[in-house]
C-alpha positions in Angstrom: -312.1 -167.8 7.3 -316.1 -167.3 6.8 -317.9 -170.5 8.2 -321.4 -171.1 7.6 -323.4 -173.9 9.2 -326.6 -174.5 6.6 -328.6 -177.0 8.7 -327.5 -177.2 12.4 -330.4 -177.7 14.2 -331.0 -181.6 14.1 -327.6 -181.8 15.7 -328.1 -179.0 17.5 -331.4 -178.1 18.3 -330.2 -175.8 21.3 -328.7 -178.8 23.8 -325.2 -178.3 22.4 -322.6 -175.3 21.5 -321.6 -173.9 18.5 -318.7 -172.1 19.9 -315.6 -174.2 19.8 -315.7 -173.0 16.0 -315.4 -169.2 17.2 -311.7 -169.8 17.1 -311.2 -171.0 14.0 -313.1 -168.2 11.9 -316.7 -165.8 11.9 -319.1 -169.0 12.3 -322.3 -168.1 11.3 -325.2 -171.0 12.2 -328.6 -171.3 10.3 -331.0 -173.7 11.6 -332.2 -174.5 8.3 -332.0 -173.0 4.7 -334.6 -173.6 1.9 -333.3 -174.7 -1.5 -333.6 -171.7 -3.2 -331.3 -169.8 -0.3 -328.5 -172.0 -0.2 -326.0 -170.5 -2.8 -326.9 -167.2 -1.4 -326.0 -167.6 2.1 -323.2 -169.8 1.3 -321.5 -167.0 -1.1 -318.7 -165.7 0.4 -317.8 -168.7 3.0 -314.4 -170.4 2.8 -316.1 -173.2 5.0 -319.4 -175.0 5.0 -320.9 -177.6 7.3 -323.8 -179.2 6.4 -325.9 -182.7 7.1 -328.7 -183.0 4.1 -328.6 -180.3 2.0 -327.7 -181.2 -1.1 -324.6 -180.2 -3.2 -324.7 -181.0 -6.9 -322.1 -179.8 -9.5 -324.0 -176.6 -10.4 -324.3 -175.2 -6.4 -320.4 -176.3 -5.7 -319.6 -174.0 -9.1 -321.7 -170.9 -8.2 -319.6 -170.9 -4.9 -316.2 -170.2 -6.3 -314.5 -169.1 -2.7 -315.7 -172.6 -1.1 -312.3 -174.4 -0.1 -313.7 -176.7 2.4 -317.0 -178.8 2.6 -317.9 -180.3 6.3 -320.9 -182.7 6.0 -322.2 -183.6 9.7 -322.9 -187.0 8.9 -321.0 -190.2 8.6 -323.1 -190.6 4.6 -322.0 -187.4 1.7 -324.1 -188.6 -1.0 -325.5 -185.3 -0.7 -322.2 -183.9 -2.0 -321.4 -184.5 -5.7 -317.5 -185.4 -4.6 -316.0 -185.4 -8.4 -316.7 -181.9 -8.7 -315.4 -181.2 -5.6 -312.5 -182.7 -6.4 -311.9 -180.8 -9.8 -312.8 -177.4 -7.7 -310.2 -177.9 -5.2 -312.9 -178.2 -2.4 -311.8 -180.8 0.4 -314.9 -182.7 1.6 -314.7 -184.8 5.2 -317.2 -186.4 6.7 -317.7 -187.8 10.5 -317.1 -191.3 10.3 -317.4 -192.7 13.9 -319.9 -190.6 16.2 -322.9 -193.1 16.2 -321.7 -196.5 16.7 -323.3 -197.6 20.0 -326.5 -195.1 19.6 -327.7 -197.2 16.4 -326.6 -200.5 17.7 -328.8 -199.5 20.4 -331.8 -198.1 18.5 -331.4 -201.7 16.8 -332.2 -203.7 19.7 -335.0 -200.5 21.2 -336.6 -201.4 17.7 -336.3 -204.9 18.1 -337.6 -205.8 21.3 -340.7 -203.3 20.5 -340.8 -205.7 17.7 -340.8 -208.5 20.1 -341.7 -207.7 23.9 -344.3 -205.0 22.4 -343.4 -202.6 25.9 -344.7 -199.7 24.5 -347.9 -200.6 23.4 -349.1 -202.5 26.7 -347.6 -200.0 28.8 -350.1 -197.5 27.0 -352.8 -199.6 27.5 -352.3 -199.8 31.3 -352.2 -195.8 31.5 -355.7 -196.1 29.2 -356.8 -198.1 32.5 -356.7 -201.6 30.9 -355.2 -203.4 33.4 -356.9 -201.8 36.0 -360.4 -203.0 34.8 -359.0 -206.7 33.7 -360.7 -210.1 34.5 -357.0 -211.4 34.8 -353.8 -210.1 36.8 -352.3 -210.3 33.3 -352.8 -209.7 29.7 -351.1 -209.7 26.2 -352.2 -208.9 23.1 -349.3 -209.9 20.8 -346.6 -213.1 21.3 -344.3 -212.5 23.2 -340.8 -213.8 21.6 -337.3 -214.6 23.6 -334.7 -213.0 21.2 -331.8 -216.0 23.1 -331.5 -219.0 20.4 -332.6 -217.0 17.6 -330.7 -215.7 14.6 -329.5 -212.4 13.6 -328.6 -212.0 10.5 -326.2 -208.6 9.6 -326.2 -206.9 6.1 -322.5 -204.6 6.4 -320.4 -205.9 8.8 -318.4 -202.8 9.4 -318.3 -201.0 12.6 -321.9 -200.5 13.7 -322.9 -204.3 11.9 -319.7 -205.2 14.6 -321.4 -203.0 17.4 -324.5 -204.6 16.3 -323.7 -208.0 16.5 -322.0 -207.8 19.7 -325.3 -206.9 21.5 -327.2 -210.3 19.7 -324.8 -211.8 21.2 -325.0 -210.8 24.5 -328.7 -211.3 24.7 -327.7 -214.9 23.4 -328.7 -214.9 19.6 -326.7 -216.4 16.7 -325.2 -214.1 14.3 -324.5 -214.7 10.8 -322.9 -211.7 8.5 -322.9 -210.9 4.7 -320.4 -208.3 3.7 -318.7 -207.0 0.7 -315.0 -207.1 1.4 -313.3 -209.0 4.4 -314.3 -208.1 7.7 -311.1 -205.8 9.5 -309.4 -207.7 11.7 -310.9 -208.1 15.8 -314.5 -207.7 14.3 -316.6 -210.4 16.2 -315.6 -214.2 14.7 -319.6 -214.9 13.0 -320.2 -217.4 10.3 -320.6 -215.0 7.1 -323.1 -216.1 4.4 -323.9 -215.0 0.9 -327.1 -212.6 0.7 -329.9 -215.0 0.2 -328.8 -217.5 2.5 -329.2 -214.9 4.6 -332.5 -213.3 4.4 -333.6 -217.2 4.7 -331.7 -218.5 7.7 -332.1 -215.5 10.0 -335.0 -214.8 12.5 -334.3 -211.3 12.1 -332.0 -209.4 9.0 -330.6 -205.9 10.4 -329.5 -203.5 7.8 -326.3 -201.8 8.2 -324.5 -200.8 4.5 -323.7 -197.8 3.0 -326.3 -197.0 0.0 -324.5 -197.7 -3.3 -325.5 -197.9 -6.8 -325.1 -201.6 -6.5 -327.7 -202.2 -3.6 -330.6 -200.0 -4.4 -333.2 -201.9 -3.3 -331.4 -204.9 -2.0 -334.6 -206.2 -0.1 -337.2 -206.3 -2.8 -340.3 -208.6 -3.3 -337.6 -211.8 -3.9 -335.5 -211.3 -1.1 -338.4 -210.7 1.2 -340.0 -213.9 -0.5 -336.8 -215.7 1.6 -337.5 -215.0 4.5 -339.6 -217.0 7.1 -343.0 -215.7 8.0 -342.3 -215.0 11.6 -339.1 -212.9 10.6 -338.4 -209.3 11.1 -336.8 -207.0 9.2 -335.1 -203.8 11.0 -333.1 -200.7 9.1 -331.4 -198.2 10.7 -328.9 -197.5 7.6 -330.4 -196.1 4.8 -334.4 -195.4 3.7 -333.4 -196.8 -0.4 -331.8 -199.9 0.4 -335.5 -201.3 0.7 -337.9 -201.1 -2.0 -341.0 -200.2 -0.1 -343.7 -200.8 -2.3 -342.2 -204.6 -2.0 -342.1 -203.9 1.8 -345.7 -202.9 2.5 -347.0 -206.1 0.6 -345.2 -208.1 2.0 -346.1 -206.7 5.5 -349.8 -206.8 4.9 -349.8 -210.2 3.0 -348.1 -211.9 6.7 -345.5 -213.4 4.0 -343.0 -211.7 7.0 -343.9 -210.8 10.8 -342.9 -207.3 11.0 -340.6 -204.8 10.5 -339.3 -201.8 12.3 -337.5 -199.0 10.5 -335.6 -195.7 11.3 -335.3 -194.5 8.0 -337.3 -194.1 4.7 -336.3 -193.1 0.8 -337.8 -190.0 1.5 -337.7 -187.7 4.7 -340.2 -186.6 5.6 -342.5 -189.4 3.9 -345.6 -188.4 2.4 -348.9 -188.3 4.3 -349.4 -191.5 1.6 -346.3 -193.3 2.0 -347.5 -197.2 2.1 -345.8 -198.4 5.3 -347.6 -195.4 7.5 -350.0 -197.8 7.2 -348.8 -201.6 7.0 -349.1 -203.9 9.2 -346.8 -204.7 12.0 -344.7 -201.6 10.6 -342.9 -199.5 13.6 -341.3 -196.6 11.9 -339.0 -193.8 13.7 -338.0 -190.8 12.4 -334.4 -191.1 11.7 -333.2 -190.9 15.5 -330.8 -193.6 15.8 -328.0 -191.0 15.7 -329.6 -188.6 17.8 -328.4 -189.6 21.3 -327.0 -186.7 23.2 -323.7 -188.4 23.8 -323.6 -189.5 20.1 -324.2 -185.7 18.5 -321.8 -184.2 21.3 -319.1 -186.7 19.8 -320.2 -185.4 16.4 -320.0 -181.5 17.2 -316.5 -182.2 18.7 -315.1 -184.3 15.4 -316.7 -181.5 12.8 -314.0 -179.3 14.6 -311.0 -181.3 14.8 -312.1 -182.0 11.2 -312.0 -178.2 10.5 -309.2 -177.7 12.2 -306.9 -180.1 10.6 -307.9 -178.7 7.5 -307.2 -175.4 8.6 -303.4 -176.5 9.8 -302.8 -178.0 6.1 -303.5 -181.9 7.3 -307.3 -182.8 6.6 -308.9 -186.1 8.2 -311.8 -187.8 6.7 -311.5 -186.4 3.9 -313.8 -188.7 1.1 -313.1 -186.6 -1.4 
């Protein structure tokens, strides 16, 4: 079997191997491929992995020797899955890879949020300290994270992970989600959505992107919240309506906010939280530990692999 990889090198820009696909067909790797290349290099391939390129009904039909559809990502909203289904074309995705990393990019974003390390660490390499009329200095509060409350949007896996760590650093956690919480996720008092955004000290983000919560924190929902609250997502860039965001930010009607992704990526030179105030934004690295992409690499093969031997895994489609 032809396999083409479309998009590796954000998982792997040269730290990792491509190779344990060798065995399983020609693998042929492309850091990235414009738009207008896609259905051209993809001709021909029995196999594709991807991570964002998109693949709408018209791509999936101009590709009539596609059987199998590997997106290197735990989200496939790039993927139009219907069509893929009427085509015959499997479609898996990698559920599990990134648990811990964005649990732990919550709490890296957090206590920036709220010890503000990196900023007075740069100001004592400027020579700040060095020159100060005191033997100490800070420029922002400084807040204790123990007694406050987290609040978790999606209490699946990483929402779990997520929760565990508040926990440990002696917050309280509340929890909205959907549908019941599996069983052996951590015991927390769940709460509907807008009791939510107005109890918690801090509101983490951790749900899929549906057609139902588009824009789930808008100007209202932000209206909940107390002023000194913080709002952190590490999930997905459309779940906040920014515009709403950015006001709110520069208005003080919330204390910050610290985000890993955006609606669009890369944002515009214009986007309005480049700007706001007390706005730390990342660019989309919570999955990007080492362990978590090795962990990715490995499952995109067993995933291949199954399909290959007649018994696909995480399959979504």
């Amino acid at each position: 079997m032809r396999i083409i990889v479309l998009d590796g090198y954000a998982l792997n820009p040269g730290d990792l191997s491509w190779a344990a696909f060798d065995p399983l067909g020609e693998c042929s790797v492309y850091d990235r491929t414009p738009a207008g290349e896609v259905v051209a290099r993809a001709r021909g391939a029995g196999a594709i992995l991807t991570n964002k390129i998109t693949f709408d009904a018209r791509t999936l039909r101009a590709l009539p020797g596609l059987r199998y559809l590997g997106v290197l990502a735990t989200g496939y909203n790039i993927v139009d899955v219907q069509t893929a289904r009427e085509l015959g074309v499997v479609v898996t995705n990698i559920p599990t890879y990134g648990t811990r990393s964005v649990a732990q990019h919550v709490f890296a974003l957090l206590l920036e949020l709220t010890q503000r390390v990196g900023h007075h660490a740069a100001t004592v390499r400027e020579g700040r300290w060095s020159t100060a009329p005191d033997w100490c200095y800070w420029d922002y509060p400084l807040i204790e994270l123990a007694g406050l409350t987290m609040g978790i949007v999606g209490y699946g896996r990483i929402g779990q992970a997520t929760a565990r760590v508040a926990e440990a650093l002696d917050m309280n956690v509340i929890a909205h989600e959907v549908g019941v919480p599996p069983p052996g996720a951590p015991a927390v008092r769940m709460v509907d959505l807008d009791a939510l955004f107005a109890e918690a000290d801090v509101v983490s983000l951790h749900c899929p992107l549906t057609a139902d919560n588009r824009h789930l924190v808008d100007s209202r929902r932000l209206g909940l919240m107390k002023k000194s609250a913080f709002l952190i997502n590490t999930s997905r860039g459309p779940l906040v309506k920014e515009d709403d965001l950015a006001a709110a930010l520069n208005a003080g009607r919330i204390a910050g906010a610290a985000l890993d992704v955006l609606a669009v990526e890369p944002p515009p030179p214009d986007h309005p939280l480049l700007a706001a105030r007390n706005c730390l934004i990342t660019p989309h690295i919570a999955w990007a530990t080492h362990s978590a992409r090795s962990r990715l690499m490995a499952i995109a093969v067993e995933n291949l692999r199954a399909f290959l031997a007649g018994a696909p895994v995480n399959v979504v489609n």
